[in-house]
C-alpha beads as a LAMMPS data file, in Angstrom:
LAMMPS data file: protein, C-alpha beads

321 atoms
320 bonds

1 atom types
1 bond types

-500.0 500.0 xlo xhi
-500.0 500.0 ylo yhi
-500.0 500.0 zlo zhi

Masses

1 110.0

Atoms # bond

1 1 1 293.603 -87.156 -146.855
2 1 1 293.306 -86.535 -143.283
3 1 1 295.972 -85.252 -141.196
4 1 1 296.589 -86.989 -137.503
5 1 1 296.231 -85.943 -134.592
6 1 1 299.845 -86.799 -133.657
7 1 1 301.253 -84.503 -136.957
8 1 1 299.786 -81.690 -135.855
9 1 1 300.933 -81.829 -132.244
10 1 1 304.041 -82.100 -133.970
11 1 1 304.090 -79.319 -136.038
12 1 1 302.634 -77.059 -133.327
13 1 1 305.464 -78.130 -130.886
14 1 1 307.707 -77.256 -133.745
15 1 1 306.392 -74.123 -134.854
16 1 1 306.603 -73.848 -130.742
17 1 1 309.885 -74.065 -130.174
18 1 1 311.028 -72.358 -133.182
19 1 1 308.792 -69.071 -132.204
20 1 1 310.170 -69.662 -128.671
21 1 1 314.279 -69.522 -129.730
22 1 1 313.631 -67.117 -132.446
23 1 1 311.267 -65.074 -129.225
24 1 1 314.600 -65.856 -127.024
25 1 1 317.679 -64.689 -129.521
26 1 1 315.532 -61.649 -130.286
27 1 1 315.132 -60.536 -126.523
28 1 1 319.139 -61.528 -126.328
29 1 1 319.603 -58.954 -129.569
30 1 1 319.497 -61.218 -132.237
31 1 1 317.627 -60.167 -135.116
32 1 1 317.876 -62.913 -137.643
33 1 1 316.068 -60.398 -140.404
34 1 1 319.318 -58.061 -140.613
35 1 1 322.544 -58.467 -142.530
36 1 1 325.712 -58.377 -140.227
37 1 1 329.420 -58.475 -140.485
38 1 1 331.588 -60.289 -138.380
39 1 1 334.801 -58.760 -137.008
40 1 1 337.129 -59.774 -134.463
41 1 1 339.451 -58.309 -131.433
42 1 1 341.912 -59.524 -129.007
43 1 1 342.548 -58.956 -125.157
44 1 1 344.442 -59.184 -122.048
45 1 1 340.810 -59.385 -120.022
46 1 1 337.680 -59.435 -121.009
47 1 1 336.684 -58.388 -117.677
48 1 1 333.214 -60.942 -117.514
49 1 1 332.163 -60.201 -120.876
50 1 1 329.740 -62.080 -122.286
51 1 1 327.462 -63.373 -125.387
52 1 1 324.842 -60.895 -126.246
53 1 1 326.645 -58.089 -124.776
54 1 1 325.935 -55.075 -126.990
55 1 1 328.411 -53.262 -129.182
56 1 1 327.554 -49.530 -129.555
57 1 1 328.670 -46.246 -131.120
58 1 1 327.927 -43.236 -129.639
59 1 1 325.690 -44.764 -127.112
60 1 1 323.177 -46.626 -130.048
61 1 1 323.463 -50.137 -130.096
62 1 1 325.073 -51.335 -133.718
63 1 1 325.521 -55.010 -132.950
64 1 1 326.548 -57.600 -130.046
65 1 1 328.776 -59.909 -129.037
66 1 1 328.401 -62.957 -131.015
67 1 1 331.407 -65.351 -129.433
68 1 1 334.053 -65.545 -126.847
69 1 1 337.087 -67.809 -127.084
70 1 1 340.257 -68.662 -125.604
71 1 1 343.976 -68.477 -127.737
72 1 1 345.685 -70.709 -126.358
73 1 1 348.561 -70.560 -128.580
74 1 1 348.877 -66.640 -128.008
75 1 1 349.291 -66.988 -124.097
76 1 1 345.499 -67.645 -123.718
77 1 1 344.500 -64.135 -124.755
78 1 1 340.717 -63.787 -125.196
79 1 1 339.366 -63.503 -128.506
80 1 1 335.881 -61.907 -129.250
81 1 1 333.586 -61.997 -131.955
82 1 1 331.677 -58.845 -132.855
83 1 1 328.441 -59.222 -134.969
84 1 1 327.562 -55.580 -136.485
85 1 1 325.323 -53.915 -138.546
86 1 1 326.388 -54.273 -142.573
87 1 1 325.533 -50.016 -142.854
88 1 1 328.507 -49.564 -140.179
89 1 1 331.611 -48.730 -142.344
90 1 1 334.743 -49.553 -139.892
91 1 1 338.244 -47.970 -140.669
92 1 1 342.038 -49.604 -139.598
93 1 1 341.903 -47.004 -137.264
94 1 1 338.455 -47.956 -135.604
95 1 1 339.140 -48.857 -131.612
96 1 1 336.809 -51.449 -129.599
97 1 1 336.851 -50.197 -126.185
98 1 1 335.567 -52.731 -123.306
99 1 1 333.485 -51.100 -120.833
100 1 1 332.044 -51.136 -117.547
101 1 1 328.876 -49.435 -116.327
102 1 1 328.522 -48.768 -112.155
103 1 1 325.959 -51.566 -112.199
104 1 1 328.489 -54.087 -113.398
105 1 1 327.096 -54.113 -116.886
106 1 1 330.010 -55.001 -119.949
107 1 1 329.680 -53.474 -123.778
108 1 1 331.766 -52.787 -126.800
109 1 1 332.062 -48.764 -127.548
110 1 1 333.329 -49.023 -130.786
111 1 1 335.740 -45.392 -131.424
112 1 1 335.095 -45.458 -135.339
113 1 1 337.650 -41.944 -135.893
114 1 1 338.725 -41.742 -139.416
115 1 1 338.116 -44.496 -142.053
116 1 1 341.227 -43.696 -144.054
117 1 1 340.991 -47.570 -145.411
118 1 1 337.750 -49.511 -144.412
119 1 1 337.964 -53.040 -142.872
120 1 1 336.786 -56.264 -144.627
121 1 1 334.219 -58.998 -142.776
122 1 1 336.213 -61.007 -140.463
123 1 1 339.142 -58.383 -139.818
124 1 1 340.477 -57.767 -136.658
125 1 1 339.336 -54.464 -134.857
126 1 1 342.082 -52.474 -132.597
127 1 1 341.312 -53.936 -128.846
128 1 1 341.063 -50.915 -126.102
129 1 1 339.914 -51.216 -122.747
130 1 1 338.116 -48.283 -120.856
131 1 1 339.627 -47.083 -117.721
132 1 1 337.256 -48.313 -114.524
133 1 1 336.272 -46.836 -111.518
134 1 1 339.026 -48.361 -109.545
135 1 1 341.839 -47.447 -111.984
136 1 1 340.165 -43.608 -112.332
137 1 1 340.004 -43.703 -108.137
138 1 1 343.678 -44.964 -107.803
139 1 1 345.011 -42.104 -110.792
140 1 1 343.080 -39.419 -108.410
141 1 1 344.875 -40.911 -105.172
142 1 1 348.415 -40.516 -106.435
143 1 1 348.145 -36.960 -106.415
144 1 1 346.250 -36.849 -102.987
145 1 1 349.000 -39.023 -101.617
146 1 1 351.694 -37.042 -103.222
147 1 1 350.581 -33.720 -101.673
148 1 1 349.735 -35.137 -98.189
149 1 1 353.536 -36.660 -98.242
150 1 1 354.447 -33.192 -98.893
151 1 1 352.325 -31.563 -96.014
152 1 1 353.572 -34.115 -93.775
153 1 1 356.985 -33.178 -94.604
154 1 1 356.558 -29.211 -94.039
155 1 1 354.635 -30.277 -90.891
156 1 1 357.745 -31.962 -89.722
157 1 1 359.462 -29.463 -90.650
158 1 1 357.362 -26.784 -88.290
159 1 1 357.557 -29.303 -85.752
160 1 1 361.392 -29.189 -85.596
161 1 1 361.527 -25.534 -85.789
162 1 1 358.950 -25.194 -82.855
163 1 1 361.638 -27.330 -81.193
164 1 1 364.423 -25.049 -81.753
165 1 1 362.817 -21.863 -81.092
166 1 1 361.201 -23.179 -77.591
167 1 1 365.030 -22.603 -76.245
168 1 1 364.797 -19.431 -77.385
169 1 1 361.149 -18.561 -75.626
170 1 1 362.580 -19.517 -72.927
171 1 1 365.228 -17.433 -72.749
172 1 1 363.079 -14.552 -73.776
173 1 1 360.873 -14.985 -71.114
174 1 1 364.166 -15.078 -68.623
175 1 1 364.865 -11.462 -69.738
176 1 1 361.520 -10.480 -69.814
177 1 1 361.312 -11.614 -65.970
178 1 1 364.105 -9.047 -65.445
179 1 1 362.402 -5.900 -67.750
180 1 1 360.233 -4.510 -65.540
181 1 1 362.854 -3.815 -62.874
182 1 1 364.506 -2.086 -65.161
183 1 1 361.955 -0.184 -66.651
184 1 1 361.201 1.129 -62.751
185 1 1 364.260 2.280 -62.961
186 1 1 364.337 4.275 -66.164
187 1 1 360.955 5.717 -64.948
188 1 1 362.260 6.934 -62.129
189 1 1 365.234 8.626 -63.988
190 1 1 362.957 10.015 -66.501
191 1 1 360.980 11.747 -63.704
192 1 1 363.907 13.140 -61.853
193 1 1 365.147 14.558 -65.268
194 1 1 361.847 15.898 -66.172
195 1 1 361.202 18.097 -63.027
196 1 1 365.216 19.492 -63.729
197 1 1 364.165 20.212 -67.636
198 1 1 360.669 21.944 -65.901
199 1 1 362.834 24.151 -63.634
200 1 1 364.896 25.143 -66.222
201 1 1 362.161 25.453 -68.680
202 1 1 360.482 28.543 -66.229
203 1 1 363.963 29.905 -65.674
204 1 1 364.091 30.246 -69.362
205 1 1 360.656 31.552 -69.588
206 1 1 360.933 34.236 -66.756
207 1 1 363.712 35.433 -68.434
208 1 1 362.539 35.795 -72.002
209 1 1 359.666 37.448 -70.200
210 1 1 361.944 40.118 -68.917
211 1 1 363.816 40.587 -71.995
212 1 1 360.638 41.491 -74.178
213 1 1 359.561 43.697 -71.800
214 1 1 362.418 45.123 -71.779
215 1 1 362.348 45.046 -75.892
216 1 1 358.728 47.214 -76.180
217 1 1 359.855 50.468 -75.564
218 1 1 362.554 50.246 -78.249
219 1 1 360.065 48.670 -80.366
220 1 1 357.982 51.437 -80.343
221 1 1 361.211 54.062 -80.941
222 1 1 361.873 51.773 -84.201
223 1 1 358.197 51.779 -85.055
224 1 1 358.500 55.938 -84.950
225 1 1 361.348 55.980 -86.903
226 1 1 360.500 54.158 -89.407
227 1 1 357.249 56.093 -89.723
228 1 1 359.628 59.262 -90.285
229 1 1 361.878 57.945 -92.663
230 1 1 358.461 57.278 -94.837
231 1 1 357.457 60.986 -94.508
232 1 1 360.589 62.245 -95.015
233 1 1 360.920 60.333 -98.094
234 1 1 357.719 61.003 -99.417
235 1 1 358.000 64.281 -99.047
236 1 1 360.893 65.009 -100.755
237 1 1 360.172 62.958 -103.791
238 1 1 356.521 65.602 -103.728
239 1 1 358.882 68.471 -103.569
240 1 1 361.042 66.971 -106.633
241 1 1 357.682 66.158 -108.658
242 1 1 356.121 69.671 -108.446
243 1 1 360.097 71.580 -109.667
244 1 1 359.605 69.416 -112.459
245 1 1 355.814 70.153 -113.216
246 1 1 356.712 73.771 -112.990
247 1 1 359.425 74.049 -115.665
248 1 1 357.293 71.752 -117.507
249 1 1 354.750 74.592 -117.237
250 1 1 357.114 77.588 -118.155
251 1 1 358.895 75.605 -121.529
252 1 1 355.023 75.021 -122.402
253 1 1 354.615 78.535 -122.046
254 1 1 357.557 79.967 -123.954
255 1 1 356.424 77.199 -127.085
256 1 1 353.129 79.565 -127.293
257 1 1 353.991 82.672 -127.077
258 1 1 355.868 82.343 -130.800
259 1 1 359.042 84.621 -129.886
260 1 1 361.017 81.518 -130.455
261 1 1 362.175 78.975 -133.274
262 1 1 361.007 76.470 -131.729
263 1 1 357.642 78.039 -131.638
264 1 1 357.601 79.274 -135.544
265 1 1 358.715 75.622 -136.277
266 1 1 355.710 74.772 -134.664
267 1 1 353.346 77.177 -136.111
268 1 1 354.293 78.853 -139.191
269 1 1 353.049 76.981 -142.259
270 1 1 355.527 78.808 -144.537
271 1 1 358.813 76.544 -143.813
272 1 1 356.759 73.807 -144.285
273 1 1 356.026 74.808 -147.724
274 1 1 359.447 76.065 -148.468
275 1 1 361.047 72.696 -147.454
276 1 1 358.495 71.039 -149.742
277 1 1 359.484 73.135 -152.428
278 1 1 363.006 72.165 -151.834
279 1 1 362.790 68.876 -151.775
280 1 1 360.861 68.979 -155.464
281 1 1 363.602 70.510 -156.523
282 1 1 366.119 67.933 -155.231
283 1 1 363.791 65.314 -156.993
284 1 1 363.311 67.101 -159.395
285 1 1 367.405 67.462 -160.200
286 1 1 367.851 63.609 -159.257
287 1 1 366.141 62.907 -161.953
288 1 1 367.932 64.940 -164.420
289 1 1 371.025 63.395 -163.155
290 1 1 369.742 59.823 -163.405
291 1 1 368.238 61.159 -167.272
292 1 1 371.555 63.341 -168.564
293 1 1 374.537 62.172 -166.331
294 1 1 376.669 63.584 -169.138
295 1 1 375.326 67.228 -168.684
296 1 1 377.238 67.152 -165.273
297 1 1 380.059 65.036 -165.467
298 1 1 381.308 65.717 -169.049
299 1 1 384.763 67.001 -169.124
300 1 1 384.162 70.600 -169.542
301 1 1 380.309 70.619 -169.057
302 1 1 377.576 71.706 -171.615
303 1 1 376.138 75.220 -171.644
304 1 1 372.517 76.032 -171.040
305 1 1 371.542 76.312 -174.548
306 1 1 372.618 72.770 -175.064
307 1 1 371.125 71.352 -172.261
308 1 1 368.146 72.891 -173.698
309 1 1 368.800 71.227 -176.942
310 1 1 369.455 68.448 -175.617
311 1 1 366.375 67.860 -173.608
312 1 1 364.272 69.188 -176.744
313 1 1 365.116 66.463 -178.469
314 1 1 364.666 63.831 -175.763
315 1 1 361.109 64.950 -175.676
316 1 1 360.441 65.135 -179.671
317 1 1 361.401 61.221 -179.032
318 1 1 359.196 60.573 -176.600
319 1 1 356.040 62.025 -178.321
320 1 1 357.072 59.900 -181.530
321 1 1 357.108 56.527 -179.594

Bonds

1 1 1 2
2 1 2 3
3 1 3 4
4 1 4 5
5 1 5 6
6 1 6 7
7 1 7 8
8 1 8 9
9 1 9 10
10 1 10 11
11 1 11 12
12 1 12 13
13 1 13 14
14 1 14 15
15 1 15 16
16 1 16 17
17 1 17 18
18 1 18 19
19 1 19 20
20 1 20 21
21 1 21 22
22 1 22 23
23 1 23 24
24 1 24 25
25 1 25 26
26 1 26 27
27 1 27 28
28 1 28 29
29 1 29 30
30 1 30 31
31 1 31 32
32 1 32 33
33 1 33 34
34 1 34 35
35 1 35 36
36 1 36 37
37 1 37 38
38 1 38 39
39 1 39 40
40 1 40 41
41 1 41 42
42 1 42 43
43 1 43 44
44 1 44 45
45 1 45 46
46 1 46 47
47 1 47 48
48 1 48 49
49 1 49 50
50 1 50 51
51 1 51 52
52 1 52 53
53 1 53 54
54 1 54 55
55 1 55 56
56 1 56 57
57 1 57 58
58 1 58 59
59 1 59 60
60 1 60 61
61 1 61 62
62 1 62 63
63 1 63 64
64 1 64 65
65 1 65 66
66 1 66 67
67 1 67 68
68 1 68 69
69 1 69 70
70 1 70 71
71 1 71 72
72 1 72 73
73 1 73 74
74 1 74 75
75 1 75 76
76 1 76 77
77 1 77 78
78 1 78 79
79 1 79 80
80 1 80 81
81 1 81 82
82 1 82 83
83 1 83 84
84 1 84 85
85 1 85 86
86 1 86 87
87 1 87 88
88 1 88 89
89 1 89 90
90 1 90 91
91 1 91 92
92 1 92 93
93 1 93 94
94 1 94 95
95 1 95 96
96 1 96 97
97 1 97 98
98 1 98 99
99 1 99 100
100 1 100 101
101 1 101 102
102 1 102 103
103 1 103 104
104 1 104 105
105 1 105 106
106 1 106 107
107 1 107 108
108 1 108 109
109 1 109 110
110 1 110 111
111 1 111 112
112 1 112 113
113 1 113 114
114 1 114 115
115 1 115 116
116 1 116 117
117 1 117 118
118 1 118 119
119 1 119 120
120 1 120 121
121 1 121 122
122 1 122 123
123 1 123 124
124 1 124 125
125 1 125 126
126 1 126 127
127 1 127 128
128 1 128 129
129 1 129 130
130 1 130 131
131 1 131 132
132 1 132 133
133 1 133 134
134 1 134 135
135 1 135 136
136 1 136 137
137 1 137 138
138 1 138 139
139 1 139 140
140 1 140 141
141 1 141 142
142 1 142 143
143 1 143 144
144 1 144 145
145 1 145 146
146 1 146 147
147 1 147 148
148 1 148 149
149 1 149 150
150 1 150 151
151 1 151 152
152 1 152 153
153 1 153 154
154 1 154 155
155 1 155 156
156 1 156 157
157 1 157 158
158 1 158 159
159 1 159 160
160 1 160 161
161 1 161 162
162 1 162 163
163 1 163 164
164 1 164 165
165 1 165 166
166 1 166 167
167 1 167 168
168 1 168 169
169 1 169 170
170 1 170 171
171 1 171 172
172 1 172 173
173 1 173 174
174 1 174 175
175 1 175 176
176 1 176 177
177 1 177 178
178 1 178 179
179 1 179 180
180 1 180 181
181 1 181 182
182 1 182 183
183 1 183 184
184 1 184 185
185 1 185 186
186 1 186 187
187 1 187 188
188 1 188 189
189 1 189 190
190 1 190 191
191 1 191 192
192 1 192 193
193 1 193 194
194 1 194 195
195 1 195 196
196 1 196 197
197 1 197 198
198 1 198 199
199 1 199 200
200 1 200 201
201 1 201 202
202 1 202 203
203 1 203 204
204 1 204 205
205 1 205 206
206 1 206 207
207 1 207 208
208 1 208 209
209 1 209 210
210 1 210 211
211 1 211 212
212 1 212 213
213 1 213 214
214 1 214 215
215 1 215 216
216 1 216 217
217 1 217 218
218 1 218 219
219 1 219 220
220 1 220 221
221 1 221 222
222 1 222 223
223 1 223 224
224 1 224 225
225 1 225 226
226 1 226 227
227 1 227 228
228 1 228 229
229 1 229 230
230 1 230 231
231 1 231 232
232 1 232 233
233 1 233 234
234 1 234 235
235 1 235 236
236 1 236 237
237 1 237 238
238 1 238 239
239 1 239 240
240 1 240 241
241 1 241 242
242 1 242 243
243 1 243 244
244 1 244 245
245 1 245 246
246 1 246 247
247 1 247 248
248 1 248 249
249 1 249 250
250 1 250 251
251 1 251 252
252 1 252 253
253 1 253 254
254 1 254 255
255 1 255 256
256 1 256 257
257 1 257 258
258 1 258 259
259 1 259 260
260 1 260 261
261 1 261 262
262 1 262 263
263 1 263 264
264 1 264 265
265 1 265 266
266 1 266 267
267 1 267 268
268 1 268 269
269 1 269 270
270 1 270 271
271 1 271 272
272 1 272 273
273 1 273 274
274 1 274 275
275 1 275 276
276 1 276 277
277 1 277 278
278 1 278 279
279 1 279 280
280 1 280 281
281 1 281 282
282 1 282 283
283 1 283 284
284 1 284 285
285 1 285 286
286 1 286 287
287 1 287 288
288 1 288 289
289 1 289 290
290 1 290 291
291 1 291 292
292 1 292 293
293 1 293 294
294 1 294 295
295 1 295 296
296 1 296 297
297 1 297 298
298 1 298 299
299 1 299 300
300 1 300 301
301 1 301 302
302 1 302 303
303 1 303 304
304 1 304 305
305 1 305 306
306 1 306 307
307 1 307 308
308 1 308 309
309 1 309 310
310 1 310 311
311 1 311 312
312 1 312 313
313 1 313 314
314 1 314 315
315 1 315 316
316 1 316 317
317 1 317 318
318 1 318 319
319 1 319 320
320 1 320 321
C-alpha cells in the first residue's frame, strides 16, 4: 500500500512541531522525562515573576515555576505554582524566598532547614521574600541619616557656643590692648628694684669679705690647737700603755722565778697528783655511802670489823651471781 505524498507532509509537520515545543519547553526548563511534585505558595508581590522562572537550592536549579494566578477571594494575593524535582524532600518548615538578581532576573531560593515532618504534593510552601537592593540601601541610610542629624545637632551646638564666647574675645582683646602698658611699667619697677638688690648685694659681699679675712688668723690659732690637744692626748694614753706593759713584765717575772704559790701552782706536778689522789678518795667514799648508807647513819655506827664483815659478804654475793 503506498503512502501519499500529503500523509507524509503531515506526519513530518507533526513530528515538526512536536520536536519544536518539546525543543521550546526544554530550553524554558521543562524536562518532560523527569518526575516532579507540585507545591504551592502565596504572596503580597510577586515582584514580575514569571513562568519558567527557576526554583533553586543552594544556587542548583531543582525545578521552576510552573503557574501564576490571582486569589481573588483572598484580597487578590498571588498564588504560585512550584514544579520540583520528586528526590527534593521538603519539610513544614521549608521557606520559598522570591529573589532578585542586579540584572532584574526573578527565582525561587527554596530555605529547606529542618524536615521535622515532610510535605505532601500539592502542599503549600512558607512564602518569604528576599530583601532588595532598595530595601538593603534604605536599612543602611537610616543609620547614615541618624548620625548626620546628630552631627548637625553638635554642630549647632558649636555654632551657638562660638556665639557666646565671641563677647568674651572681645573683651579679652580690650584688656589685652591695655597689657602692654602695664607690663612697661612693671619692667621698669623690676629694673629700679634690681639695681637696689645689686647695691646691696656688693655691700653684703664687701663685708663678708672683711669678716673672713678677719676670721683666718683665728682659724689658724684653732687649727694649732686642735693639733695640740691630739698630741697631748696621744701622748698620755703612750705613757699609760707602757706603766701597764711594765708591771705586766715584773708579775711575769715573779710567776718564774718559783718563790711564790702562785708559781709552785704552776709548776710543781706534786699537788696535782695529791689533789687527784684526793678526789679518788672522795669517789671512792661516795660510793661506799651510796653502797652501805647504814654503816654511817645507823644509830650508834658499826665498828671496823663489821664493816669489814659486812663488805665480805657483799662481795662473796657478787662472785656467786
Amino acid at each position: 500500500m503506498k503512502v501519499s505524498k500529503e500523509v507524509k507532509v503531515g506526519l513530518f509537520m507533526t513530528t515538526a512541531i512536536a520536536l519544536l515545543y518539546l525543543g521550546f519547553n526544554y530550553l524554558k526548563g521543562i524536562d518532560f522525562f523527569d518526575s516532579t511534585k507540585k507545591y504551592f505558595a502565596v504572596y503580597e508581590n510577586v515582584d514580575g515573576l514569571a513562568m519558567s522562572n527557576p526554583v533553586l537550592v543552594n544556587g542548583y536549579a531543582v525545578g521552576r515555576v510552573s503557574d501564576i494566578s490571582i486569589l481573588r477571594e483572598k484580597q487578590n494575593k498571588v498564588l504560585v505554582e512550584f514544579d520540583i524535582d520528586s528526590d527534593v524532600i521538603l519539610g513544614d518548615s521549608t521557606v520559598a524566598i522570591l529573589n532578585s538578581n542586579f540584572l532584574g532576573g526573578k527565582s525561587i531560593l527554596l530555605n529547606i532547614g529542618k524536615v521535622d515532618k515532610p510535605l505532601q504534593p500539592r502542599d503549600t510552601i512558607i512564602a518569604g521574600v528576599a530583601k532588595g537592593l532598595t530595601d538593603i540601601i534604605a536599612e543602611s541610610a537610616v543609620p547614615v541619616a541618624d548620625n548626620l542629624q546628630t552631627t548637625l545637632r553638635k554642630l549647632n551646638t558649636i555654632l551657638d557656643g562660638l556665639n557666646r564666647n565671641t563677647a568674651r574675645l572681645d573683651t579679652m582683646f580690650v584688656k589685652l590692648q591695655r597689657t602692654p602698658g602695664l607690663l612697661n611699667q612693671t619692667l621698669i619697677t623690676a629694673n629700679g628694684n634690681i639695681e637696689g638688690l645689686s647695691t646691696e648685694f656688693k655691700t653684703v659681699a664687701s663685708n663678708l669679705n672683711g669678716t673672713l679675712t678677719d676670721l683666718k688668723p683665728t682659724l689658724s690659732n684653732f687649727k694649732v690647737l686642735s693639733d695640740s690637744l691630739k698630741r697631748i692626748q696621744i701622748n698620755g694614753t703612750l705613757t699609760k700603755a707602757n706603766s701597764a706593759l711594765t708591771k705586766l713584765n715584773e708579775t711575769l717575772t715573779k710567776f718564774n722565778k718559783g718563790d711564790n704559790t702562785v708559781s709552785k701552782l704552776m709548776n710543781d706536778d706534786e699537788l696535782y697528783n695529791n689533789l687527784n689522789k684526793l678526789l679518788r678518795s672522795l669517789d671512792t667514799l661516795a660510793t661506799h655511802m651510796n653502797s652501805n648508807p647504814n654503816h654511817f647513819f645507823a644509830p650508834l655506827g658499826k665498828s671496823k670489823k663489821k664493816v669489814d664483815r659486812d663488805l665480805k659478804k657483799q662481795a662473796e654475793k657478787s662472785k656467786t651471781k
